[in-house]
N, C-alpha and C positions, 0 to 999 in steps of 0.2 A: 298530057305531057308531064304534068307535076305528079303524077300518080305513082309514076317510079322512083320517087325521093319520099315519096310518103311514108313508107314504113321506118324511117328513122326517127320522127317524131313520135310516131306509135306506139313505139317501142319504149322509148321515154316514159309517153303517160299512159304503158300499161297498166303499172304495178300501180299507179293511184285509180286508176279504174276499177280494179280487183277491189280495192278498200271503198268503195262509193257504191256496193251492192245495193247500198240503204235509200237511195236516189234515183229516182224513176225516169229510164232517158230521156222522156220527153219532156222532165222538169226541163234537165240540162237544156236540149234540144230552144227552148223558150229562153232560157237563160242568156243562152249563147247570141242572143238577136240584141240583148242589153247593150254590150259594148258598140256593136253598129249607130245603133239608134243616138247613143251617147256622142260617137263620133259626128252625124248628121250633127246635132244639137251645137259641138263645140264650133264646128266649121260657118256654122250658118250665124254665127256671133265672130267668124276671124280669130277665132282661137288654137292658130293652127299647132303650137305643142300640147293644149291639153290633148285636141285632136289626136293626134300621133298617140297620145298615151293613153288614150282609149283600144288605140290598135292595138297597143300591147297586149291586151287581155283575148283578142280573136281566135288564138290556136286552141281556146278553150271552147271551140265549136267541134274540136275533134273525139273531145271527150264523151257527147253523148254518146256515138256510132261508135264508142271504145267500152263505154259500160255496157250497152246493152247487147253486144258480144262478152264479152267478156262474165257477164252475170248470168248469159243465158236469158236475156229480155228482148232481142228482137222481136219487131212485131211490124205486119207491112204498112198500119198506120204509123208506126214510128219514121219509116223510111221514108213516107209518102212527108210528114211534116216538118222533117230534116231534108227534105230537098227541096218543099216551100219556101221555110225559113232561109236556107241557104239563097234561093233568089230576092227575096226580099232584102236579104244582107245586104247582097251588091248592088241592088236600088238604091240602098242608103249610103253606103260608099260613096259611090255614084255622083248621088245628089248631094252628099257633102262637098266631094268636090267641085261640083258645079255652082253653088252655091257661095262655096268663099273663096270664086272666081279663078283655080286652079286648073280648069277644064272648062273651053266653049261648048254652046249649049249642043252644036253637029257632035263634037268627042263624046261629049255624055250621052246622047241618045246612040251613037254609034255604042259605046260602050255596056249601054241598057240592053241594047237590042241581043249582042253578043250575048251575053249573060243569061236572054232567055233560051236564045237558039241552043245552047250549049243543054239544057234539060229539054227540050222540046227535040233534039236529035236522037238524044239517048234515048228517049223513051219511044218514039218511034224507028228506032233501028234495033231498040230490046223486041218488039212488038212483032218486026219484019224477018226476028230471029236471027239479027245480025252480031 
């Protein structure tokens, strides 16, 4: 659904994409799991604006899958570990929220489960040739 508002950000961090040839997506790609992790960590202490301003740094998960187009480094381990990463993200979301009591423990697990189903459809309706 958010897929068709995605290319406005894109577009944005093309042109630093094109300049970060030097940077191998998959650095990014591990980079990008920092600020999650960061977020767990503030929440799970009731830190909820440093929290929040960990969030700020997340749209820089879109820059791996932006250099390595844009540099010509695709690679299907890149993709396979950029859609790992990305579920582990929302693990940590998640469970930050869960955590610094912002979400009961049924919303978070509902919410976890949601988060796998979403890669575990795609790859089985890529599969079924859907």
């Amino acid at each position: 659904m958010l897929s068709k508002y995605k290319h406005y950000p894109q577009r944005q961090f093309a042109a630093i994409a094109r300049r970060l040839n030097w940077v191998h997506p998959n650095v990014l790609t591990i980079i990008g799991i920092i600020p999650y992790a960061l977020f767990l960590l503030a929440m799970s202490h009731h830190r909820l604006g440093l929290g929040l301003w960990c969030l700020v740094f997340a749209p820089l998960d879109l820059l791996d899958g932006l250099v390595a187009r844009e540099n010509g480094k695709v690679t299907a381990f890149g993709g396979f570990l950029d859609s790992t990463l990305d579920r582990a993200a929302d693990f940590l979301l998640v469970a930050g929220l869960f955590t610094a009591g912002l979400a009961p423990l049924w919303l978070a697990a509902v919410l976890a489960l949601c988060s796998f189903l979403i890669s575990y459809t795609r790859s089985r309706a890529e599969l079924a040739g859907l």
